[in-house]
C-alpha positions in Angstrom: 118.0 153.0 134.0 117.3 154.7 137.4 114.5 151.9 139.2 113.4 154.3 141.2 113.3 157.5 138.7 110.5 156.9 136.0 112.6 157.4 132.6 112.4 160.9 130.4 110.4 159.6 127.5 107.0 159.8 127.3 104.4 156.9 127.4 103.7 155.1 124.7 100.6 154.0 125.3 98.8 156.8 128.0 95.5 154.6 127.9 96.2 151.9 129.1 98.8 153.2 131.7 96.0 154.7 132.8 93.4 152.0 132.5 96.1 149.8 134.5 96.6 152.6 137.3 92.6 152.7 137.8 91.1 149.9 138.8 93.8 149.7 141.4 93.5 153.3 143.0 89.8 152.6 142.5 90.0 149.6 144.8 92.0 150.4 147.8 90.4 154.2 147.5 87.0 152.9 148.0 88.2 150.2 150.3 89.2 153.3 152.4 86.6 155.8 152.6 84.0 153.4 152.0 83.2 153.4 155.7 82.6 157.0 155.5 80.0 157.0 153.2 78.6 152.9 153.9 77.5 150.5 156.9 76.8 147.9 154.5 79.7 145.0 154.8 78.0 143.9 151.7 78.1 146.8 149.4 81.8 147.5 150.3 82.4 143.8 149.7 81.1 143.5 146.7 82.8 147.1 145.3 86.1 146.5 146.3 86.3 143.0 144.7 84.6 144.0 141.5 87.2 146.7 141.0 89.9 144.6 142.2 88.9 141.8 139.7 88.3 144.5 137.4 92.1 145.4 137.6 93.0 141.7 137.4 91.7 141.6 134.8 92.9 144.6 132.7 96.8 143.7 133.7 96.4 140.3 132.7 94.9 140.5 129.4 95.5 144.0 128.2 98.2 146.1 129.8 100.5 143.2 130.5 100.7 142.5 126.7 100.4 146.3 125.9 103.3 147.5 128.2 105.7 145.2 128.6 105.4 142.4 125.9 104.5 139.5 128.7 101.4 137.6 128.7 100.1 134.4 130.7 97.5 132.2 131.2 95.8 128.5 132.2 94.5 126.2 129.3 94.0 122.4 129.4 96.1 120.4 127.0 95.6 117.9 125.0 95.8 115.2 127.5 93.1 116.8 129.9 95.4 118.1 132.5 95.6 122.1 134.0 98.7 123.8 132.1 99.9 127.2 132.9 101.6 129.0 130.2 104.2 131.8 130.4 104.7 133.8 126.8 106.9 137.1 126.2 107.7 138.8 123.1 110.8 138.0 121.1 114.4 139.7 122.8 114.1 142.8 119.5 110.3 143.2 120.1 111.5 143.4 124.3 113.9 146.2 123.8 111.8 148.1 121.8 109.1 148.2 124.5 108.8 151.8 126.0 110.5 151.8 128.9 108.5 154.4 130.6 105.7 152.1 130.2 107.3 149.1 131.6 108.1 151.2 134.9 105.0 152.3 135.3 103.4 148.8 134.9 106.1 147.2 136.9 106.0 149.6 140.0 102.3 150.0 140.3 101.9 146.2 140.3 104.7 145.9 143.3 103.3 149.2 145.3 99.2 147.9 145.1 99.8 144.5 146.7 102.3 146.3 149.1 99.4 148.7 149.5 96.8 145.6 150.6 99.6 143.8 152.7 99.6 147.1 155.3 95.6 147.2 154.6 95.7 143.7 155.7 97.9 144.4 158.4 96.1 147.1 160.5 92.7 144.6 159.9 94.7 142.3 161.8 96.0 144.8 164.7 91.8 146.4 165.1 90.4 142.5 164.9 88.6 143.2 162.2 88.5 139.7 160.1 85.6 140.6 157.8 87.9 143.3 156.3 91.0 140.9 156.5 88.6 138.7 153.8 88.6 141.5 151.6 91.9 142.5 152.0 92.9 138.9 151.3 90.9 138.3 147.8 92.3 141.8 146.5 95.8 140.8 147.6 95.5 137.4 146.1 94.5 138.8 142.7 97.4 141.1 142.7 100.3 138.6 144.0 98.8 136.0 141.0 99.5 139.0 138.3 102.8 139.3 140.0 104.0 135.7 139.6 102.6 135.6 136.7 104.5 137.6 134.9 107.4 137.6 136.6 107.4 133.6 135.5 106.8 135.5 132.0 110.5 136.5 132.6 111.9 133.8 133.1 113.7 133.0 130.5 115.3 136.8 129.8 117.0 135.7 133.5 118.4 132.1 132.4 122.1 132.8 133.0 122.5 129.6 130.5 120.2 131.6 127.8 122.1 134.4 128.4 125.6 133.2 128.0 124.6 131.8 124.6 122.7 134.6 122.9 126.2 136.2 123.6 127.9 133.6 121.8 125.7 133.5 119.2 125.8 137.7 118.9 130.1 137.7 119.0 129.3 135.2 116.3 127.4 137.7 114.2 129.0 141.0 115.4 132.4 139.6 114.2 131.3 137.7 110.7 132.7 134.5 111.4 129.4 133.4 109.9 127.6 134.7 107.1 124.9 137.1 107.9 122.8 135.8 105.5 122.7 132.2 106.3 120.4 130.9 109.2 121.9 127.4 108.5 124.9 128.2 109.7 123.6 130.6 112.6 121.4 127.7 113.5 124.9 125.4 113.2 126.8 127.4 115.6 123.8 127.9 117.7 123.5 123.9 118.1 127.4 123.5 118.9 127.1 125.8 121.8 124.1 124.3 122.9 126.3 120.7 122.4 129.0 122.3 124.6 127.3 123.1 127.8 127.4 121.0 130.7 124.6 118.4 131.1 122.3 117.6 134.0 123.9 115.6 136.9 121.9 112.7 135.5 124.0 112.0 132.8 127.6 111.9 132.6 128.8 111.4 129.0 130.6 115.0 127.8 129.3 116.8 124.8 131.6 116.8 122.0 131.3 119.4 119.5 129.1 119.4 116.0 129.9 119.6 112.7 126.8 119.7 111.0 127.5 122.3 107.6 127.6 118.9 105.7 124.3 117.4 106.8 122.2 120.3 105.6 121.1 119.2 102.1 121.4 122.2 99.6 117.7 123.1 98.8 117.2 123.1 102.6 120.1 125.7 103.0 118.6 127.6 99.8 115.1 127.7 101.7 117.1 129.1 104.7 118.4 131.9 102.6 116.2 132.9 100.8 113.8 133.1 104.0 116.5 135.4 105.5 116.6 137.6 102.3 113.1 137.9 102.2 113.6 138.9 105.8 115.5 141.4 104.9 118.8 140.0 105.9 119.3 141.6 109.1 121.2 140.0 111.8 118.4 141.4 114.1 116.2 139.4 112.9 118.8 136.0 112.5 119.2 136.8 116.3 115.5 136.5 117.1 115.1 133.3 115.4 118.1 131.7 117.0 116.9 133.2 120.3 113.5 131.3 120.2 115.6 128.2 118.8 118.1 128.4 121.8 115.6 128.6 124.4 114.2 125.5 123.4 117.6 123.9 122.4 118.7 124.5 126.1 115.8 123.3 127.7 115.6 119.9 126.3 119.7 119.4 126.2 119.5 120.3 130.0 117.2 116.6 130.3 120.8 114.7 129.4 119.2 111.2 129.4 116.1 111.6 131.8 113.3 109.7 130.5 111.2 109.7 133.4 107.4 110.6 132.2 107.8 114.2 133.2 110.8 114.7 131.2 109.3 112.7 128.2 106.1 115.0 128.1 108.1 118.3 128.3 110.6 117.0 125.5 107.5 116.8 123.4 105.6 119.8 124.1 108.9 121.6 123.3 109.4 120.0 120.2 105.8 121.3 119.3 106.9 125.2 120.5 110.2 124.9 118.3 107.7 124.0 114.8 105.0 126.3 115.6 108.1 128.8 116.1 110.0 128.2 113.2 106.5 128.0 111.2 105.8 131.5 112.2 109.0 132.5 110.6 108.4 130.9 107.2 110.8 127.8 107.7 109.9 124.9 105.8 108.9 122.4 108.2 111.9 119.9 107.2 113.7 122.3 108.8 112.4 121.7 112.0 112.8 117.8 111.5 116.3 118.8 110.4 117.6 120.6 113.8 116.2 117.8 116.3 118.3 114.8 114.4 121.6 117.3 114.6 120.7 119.0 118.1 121.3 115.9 120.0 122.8 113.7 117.7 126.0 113.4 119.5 123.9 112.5 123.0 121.0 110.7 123.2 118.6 110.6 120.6 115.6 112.8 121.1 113.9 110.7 117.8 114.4 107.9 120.1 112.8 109.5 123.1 109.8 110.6 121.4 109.4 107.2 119.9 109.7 105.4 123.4 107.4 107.6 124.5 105.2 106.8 121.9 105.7 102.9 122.7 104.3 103.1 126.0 100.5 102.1 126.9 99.8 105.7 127.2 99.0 106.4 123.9 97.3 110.1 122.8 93.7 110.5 121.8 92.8 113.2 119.8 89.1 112.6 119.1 89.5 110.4 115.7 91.3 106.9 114.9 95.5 107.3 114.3 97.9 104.8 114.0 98.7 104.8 117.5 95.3 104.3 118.9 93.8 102.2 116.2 96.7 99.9 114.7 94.2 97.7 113.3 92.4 100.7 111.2 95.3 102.3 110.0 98.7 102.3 108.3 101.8 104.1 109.3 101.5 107.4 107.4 97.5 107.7 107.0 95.4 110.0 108.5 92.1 108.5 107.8 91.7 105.0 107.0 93.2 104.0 103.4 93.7 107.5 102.7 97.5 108.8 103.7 99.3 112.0 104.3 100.8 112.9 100.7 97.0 111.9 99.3 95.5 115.1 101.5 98.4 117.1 100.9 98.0 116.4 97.1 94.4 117.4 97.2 95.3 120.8 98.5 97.9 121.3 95.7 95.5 120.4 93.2 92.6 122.6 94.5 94.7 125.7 94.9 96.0 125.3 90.9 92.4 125.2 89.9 91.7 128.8 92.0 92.6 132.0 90.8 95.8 133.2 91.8 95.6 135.3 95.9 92.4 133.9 96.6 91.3 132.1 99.2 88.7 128.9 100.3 87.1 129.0 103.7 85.6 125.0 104.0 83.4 124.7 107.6 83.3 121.4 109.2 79.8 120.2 110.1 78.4 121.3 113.2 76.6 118.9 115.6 72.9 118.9 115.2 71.1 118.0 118.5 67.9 115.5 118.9 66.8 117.4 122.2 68.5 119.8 124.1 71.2 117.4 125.6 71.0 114.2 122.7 72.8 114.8 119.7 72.6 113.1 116.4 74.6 111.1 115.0 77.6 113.3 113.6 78.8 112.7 110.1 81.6 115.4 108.6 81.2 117.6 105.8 82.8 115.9 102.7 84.3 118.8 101.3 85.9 119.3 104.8 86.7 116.1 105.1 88.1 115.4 101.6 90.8 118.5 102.4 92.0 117.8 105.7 90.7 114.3 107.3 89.6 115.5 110.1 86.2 113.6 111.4 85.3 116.3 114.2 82.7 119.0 114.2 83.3 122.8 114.6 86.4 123.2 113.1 87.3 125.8 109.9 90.1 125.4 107.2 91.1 128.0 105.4 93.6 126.9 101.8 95.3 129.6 100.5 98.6 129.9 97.9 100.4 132.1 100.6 99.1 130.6 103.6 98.8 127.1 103.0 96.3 125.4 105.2 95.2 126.9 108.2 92.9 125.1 110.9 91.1 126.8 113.7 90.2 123.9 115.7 87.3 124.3 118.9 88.8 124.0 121.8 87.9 121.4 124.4 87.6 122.2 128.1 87.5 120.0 130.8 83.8 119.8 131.3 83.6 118.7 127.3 86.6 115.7 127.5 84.7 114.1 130.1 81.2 114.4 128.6 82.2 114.0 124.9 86.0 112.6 125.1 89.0 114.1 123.3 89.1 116.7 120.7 91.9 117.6 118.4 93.2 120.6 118.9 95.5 123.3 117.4 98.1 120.6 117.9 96.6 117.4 116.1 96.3 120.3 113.6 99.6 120.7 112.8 101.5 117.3 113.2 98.2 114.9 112.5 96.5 116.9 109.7 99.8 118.6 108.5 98.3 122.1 108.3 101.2 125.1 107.8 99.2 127.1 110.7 96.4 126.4 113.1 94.5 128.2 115.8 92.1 127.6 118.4 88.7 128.5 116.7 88.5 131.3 119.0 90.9 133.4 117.1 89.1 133.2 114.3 87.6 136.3 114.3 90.7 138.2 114.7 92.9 136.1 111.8 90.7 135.4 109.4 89.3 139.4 108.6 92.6 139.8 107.7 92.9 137.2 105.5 89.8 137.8 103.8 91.1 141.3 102.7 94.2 140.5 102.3 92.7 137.9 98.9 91.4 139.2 95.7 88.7 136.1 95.8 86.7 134.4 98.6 85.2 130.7 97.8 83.3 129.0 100.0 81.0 126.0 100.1 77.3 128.1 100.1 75.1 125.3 101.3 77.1 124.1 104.4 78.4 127.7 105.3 78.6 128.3 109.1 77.6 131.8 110.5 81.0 131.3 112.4 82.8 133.6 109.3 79.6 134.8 107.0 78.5 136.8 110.1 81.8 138.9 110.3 81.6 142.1 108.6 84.6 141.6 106.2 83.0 138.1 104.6 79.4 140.6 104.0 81.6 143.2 102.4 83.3 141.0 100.0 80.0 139.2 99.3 78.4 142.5 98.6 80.9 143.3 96.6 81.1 139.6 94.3 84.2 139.0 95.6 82.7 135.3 97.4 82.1 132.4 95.1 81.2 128.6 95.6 83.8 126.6 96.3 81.9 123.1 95.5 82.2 123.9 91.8 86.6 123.1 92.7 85.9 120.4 95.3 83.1 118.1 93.1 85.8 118.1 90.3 88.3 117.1 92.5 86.1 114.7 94.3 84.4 113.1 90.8 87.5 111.4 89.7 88.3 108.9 92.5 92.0 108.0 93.6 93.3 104.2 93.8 92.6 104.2 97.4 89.4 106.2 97.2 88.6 103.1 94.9 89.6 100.5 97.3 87.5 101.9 100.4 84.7 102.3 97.8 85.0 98.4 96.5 84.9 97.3 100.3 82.0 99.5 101.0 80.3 98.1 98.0 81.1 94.4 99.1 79.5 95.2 102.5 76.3 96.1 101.5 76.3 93.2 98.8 77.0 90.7 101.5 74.5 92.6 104.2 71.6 92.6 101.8 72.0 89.2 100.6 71.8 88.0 104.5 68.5 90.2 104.9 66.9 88.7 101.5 67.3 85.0 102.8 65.7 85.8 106.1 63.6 88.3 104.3 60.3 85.3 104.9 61.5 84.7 108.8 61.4 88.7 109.2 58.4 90.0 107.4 58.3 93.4 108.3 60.0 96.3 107.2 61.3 97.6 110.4 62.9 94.2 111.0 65.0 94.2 107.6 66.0 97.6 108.3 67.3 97.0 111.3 69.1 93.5 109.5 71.0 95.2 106.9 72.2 97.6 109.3 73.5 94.9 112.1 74.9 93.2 108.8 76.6 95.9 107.6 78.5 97.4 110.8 79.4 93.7 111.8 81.5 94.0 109.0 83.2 97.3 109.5 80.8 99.8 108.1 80.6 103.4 110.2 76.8 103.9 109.7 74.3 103.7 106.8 74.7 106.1 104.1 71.1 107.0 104.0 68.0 105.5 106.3 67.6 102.0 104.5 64.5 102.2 101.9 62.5 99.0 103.2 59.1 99.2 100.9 56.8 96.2 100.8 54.0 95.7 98.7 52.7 99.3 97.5 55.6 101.3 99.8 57.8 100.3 97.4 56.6 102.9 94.4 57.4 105.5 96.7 61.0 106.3 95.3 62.8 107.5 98.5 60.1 105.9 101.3 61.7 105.6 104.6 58.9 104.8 107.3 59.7 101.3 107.4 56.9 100.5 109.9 54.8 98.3 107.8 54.1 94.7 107.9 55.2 92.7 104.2 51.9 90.7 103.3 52.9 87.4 101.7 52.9 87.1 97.9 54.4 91.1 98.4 57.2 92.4 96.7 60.2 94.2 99.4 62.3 97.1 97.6 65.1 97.5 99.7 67.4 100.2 98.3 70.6 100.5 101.1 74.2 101.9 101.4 76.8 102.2 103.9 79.9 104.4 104.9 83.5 102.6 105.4 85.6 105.4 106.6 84.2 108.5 104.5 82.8 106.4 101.3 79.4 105.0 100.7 77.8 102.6 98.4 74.6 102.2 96.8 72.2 99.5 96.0 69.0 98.4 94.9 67.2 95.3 95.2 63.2 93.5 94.9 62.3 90.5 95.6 59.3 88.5 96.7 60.0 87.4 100.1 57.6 84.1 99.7 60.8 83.1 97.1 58.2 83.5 94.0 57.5 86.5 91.6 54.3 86.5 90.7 54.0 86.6 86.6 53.0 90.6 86.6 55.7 91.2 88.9 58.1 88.9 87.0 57.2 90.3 83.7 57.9 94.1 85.3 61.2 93.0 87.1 62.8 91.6 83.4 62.1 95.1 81.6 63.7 96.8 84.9 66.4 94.2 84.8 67.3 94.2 80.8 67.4 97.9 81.3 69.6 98.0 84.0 72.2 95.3 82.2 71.9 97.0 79.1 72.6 100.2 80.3 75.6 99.1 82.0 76.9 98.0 79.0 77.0 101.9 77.4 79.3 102.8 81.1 82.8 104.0 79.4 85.3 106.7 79.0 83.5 109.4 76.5 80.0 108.6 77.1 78.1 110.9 79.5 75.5 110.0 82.4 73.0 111.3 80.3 73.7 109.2 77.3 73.0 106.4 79.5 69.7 107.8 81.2 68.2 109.1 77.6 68.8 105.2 76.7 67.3 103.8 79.6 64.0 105.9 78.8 63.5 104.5 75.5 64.0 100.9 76.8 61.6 101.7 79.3 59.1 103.2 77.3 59.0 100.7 74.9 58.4 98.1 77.6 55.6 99.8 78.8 53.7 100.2 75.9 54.4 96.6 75.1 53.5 95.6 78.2 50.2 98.2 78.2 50.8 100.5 80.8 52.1 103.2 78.8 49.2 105.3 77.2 50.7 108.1 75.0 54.0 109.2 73.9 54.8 112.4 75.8 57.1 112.6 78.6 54.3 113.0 81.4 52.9 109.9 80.6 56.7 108.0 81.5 57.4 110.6 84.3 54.2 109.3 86.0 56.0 105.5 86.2 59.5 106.5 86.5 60.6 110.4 87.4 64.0 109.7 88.3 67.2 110.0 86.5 69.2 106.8 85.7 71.7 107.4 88.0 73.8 109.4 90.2 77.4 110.3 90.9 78.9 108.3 94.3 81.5 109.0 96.4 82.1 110.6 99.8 78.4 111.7 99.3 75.5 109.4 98.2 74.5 112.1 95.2 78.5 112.9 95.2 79.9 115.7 92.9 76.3 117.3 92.3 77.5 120.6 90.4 79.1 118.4 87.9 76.8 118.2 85.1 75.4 115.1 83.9 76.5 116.3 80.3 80.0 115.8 81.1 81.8 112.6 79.1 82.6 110.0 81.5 86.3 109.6 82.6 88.4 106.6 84.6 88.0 107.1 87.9 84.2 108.1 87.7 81.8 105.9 89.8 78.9 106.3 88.9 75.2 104.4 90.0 72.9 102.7 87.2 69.5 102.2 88.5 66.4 102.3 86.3 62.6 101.5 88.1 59.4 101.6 87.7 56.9 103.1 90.2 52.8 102.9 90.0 50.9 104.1 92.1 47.8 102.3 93.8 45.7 105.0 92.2 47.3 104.2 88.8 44.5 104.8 85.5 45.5 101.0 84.5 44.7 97.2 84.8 44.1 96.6 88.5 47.2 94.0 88.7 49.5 96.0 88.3 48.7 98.9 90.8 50.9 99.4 93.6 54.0 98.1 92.6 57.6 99.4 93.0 60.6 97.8 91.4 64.2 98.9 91.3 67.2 97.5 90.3 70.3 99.3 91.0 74.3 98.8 90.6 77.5 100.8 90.9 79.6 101.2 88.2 83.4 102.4 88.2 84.7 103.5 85.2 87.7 101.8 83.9 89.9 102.8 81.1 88.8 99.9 78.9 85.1 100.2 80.0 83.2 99.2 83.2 83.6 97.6 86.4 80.3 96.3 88.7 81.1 97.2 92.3 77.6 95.4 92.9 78.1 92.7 90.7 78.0 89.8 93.6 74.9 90.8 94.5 71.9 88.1 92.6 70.1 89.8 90.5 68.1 87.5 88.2 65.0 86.0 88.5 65.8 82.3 88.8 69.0 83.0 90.8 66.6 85.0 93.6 63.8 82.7 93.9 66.3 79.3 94.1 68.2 80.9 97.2 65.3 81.6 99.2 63.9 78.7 98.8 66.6 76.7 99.1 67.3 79.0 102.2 64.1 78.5 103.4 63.8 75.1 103.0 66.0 74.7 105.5 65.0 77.3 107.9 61.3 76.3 107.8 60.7 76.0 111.9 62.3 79.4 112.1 60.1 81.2 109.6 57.0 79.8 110.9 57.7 81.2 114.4 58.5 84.5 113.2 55.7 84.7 111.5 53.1 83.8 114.3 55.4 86.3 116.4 54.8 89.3 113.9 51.2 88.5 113.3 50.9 88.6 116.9 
């Protein structure tokens, strides 16, 4: 092609050549006869940069991508630092590109900034430096568009690219390898990579590969099949191969470098080469597959990547890994306890329960802010969390049986990683959380439409949905339509029947808040106020590992404690009192739940004691019915008759109708537990009890001061609550450590106070103070 003569065809795309001809005529015209028409330095100032920026702007983002394929920009990466990035379409996509198009875009962008340079110029010769200023912003904004993308070509010009795409063509033009396998493409591809010369660092000689053998057969069938599905062209081999090589040469031109530069570009490469072959449908073994032959006959780029990974400098991405918190977590897990195959299973085993081509949209949690600058404390969605194990806020996931997971993670910038630290980003995404795709969340509005209409079913969780996707128009057409359900009816059945290492976090959490509320009993009489023991059980329970509490602690003394769910806490305990403390904590995603009263002086009184054994034969002998095949409901329909019996015998109870009980105890008996205090809510308390199941037993009684009855027994609260894990033979207390009867409470704090005596009496003259 003439470079001078524009080519015969006509444009392709006549409104953006003309968008990107515009701004820049609109520029240097005004620039020109603005002094015609202006006296204003200001005005013309303004104009001429505006337009300029205007044009800047346009090339960079739309006609640069538009006309000839090439695209660049600045982000920061995942280890805070300014990156520039150079993208162009694949070689095919290239060649298809209108060519008239390309020389317009090519030869306008050369001809403006050779336009400002003589503007510039004759400023100079007439000593006019105001206009130089101008001349030298519009000129800077044209000359960055020019290296920019002419870094975007970079590659097309690598003489050591070019020689092998050759190979690699002869190859294919002359079948010496089947058209239809990309194993062996990729085979060849790697022994001409192996064949070039090195860097001058390293001075061992490539030997040639022969690598058909170490390709286990269901990877080559994924290969082929891939390729078939492609359609089988050799156009389309070629462009895979071409993305492959480019990478392939890169790193092999490192030799043995392992300064840190060389380290981080090995790794960000290896990231390009799986988000590559991703986008082409190639199982990710694949990509594991071609770095262990691609240099195995140098230096070993595993090794590399695993010295780099030895150094001090290990990578934060917002949330505990085993690099950057050994002591938290194993080789292979992604959160605490929980590995890699367990989240991957839960994804397999929520898409078999959805209809065939549909698709679940789960939101993390957003952060919730105090004031305008003080956030509170984040805690992830559970249904989020349960699918991916990522802690951070903002973030969507998107399962679906053709897609797999997708992530759209928020983006960090530089003002945010110093402020707030490290976030994981679209790369954590794929190699932490093992998603199949992943995108900064700023995409999302162009990917997930698509998606959406592209399913013949939308679920998503309807209490914690973000406006982030209900706001875009296709989510309102399909909900219009009935096409969007709730996802939590999947999730909760997935989530009610807890793993092996589900139980294990749950059984530490559990023995946490046993041993955290035992310490604040026994210094219950040195700390008689119900601020203080709040603020005990929580130092007791994070010394021990817990994250945070799973609820704010329920400290009720004296009548506080027949409010079920009270939470004020800012009330002195008068002595002879009962405390209700009803607590739980979160170890790494899990929470436990328990229930306790006791007389802080170390003696029930005999009303309260005579209250506190019907509570506590109920609660023992409802734990007792906790098995496979009985239901939740079972259990509480029990507990009411034990109850009401107790309070008729007792005298309390007037009547037989259920208002009467309701006014001394309206709860249920218990609760699901989990990931969530009330965990798995949409499963009905109907359903038979299975292995697995953990479930919380916790009858009370409540009366009220105003209660229509004997005067002694106003204003009391008692609770007595345990969790339960269902076994295949029966029950298991997670609670059981935790005292429980009456002479086993009032001997320890006495005995315990016995021996702190001097330190109780001065913390009672300091709260009665």
């Amino acid at each position: 092609m003439d470079p001078i003569r524009p080519p015969v065809e006509n444009y392709a795309n006549p409104k953006t050549c003309f968008f990107h001809v515009l701004f820049k005529a609109g520029a240097l015209a005004f620039y020109i006869l603005s002094t015609l028409f202006f006296n204003s330095f200001v005005i013309i100032f303004v104009v001429t940069v505006l337009l300029a920026a205007l044009d800047f702007w346009v090339v960079k983002n739309v006609s640069g991508r538009i006309l000839v394929g090439l695209r660049w920009w600045n982000e920061i990466n995942d280890l805070g630092e300014s990156v520039w990035k150079f993208e162009s379409l694949d070689q095919e996509s290239l060649a298809r590109m209108n060519k008239k198009d390309s020389w317009l875009f090519w030869w306008t962008l050369y001809l403006a900034a050779a336009a400002w340079i003589v503007l510039g110029i004759f400023s100079l010769i007439r000593f006019e430096p105001d206009y130089c200023l101008i001349v030298g912003v519009c000129l800077t904004l044209s000359i960055a568009n020019i290296v920019g993308f002419t870094k975007c070509r970079k590659d097309e010009s690598d003489p050591a690219f070019k020689d092998l795409v050759e190979a690699v063509t002869l190859e294919l033009s002359t079948n010496s390898i089947a058209a239809n396998n990309v194993s062996s493409t990729l085979t060849v591809s790697i022994m001409l990579i192996t064949r070039m010369p090195r860097s001058s660092s390293s001075s061992s000689q490539p030997r040639p590969l022969h690598l058909e053998s170490h390709l286990p057969y269901s990877q080559h069938s994924v290969l082929y099949e891939t390729c078939i599905a492609e359609g089988g062209h050799k156009a389309k081999m070629l462009a895979l191969v071409q993305e492959t090589l480019k990478i392939g040469v890169a790193v092999y031109k490192l030799g043995s470098i392992e300064s840190a530069d060389s380290l981080k570009f090995c790794r960000i490469q290896e990231v390009m080469l799986e988000k590559q072959l991703i986008g082409h449908k190639v199982d990710r073994s694949i990509c594991a597959w071609f770095w262990d032959q691609v240099i195995s006959q140098g230096d070993s780029f595993k090794g590399i990547v695993r010295r780099t990974y030895s150094t001090n400098k290990v990578h934060d991405i917002g949330q505990p890994t085993p690099a950057t918190h050994p002591q938290l977590l194993k080789e292979g897990e992604i959160t605490p306890g929980i590995t890699t195959e367990e989240y991957i299973s839960r994804r397999k085993r929520l898409l078999e329960l959805l209809p065939e081509n549909s698709l679940a949209v789960i939101a993390a949690a957003p952060i919730k802010m105090m004031t305008d600058v003080v956030p509170y404390t984040f805690r992830q969605d559970a249904d989020y969390l349960y699918i991916t194990g990522c802690q951070q806020p903002g973030g969507v996931a998107v399962l679906g049986h053709e897609c797999g997971l997708c992530m759209f993670m928020p983006e960090a910038t530089r003002h945010d990683v110093i402020w707030q630290g490290e976030v994981a980003g679209v790369d954590a995404a794929l190699e932490t959380f093992k998603a199949e795709k992943a995108h900064p969340l700023s995409k999302l509005r162009d990917i997930l439409p698509g998606m959406i209409r592209g399913s013949s079913k939308l679920f998503h969780n309807m209490q914690t949905a973000t406006p982030i996707y209900t706001e875009l128009d296709d989510f309102q057409r399909a909900a219009l339509t009935g096409k969007v359900k709730d996802l939590s009816n999947f999730t909760h059945e997935l989530r009610w029947i807890k793993s092996p290492a589900e139980l294990k976090l749950m059984k530490e959490a559990a023995s946490i808040v046993c041993q955290g509320l035992l310490q604040t009993m026994l210094h219950s009489k040195m700390y008689p106020h119900e601020g203080m023991l709040a603020a005990k059980i929580e130092y007791e329970s994070k010394m021990r590992g817990a994250q945070r509490m799973a609820f704010n602690p329920v400290v009720g003394g004296g009548s506080n404690g027949s409010v079920i769910h009270y939470s004020r806490n800012d009330q002195k305990i008068k002595n002879g009192d009962l405390v209700l403390m009803d607590v739980g904590c979160e170890l790494h995603g899990y929470v436990s739940d328990l229930t306790r009263t006791w007389p802080p002086c170390g003696s029930f009184s005999s009303v309260h004691e005579e209250l506190y054994n019907l509570v506590l034969e109920t609660n023992k002998e409802s734990i007792k019915l906790c098995r496979p095949g009985v239901s939740l409901r079972q259990i509480h329909n029990y507990s009411v008759e034990m109850l009401c019996k107790g309070f008729k015998e007792i005298g309390i109870l007037k009547g037989s109708g259920s208002n009467s009980y309701h006014q001394l105890n309206p709860t249920s008996i218990g609760h699901y537990l989990g990931m969530d205090v009330h965990d798995s809510s949409n499963i009905s308390y109907d359903r038979l009890l299975k292995p697995g199941v953990v479930i919380t037993i916790e009858p009370g009684v409540y009366i009220p001061s105003i209660f229509d009855g004997p005067d002694s027994y106003r204003g009391i609260g008692i609770r007595i609550e345990d969790e339960v894990l269902i076994t295949e033979t029966g029950y298991e207390v997670l609670t059981g450590s935790m005292p429980k009867e009456v002479k086993h409470i009032e001997s320890l704090l006495n005995n315990y106070s016995r021996g702190n005596g001097m330190e109780a009496q001065n913390n009672l003259e300091a709260a009665s103070s």
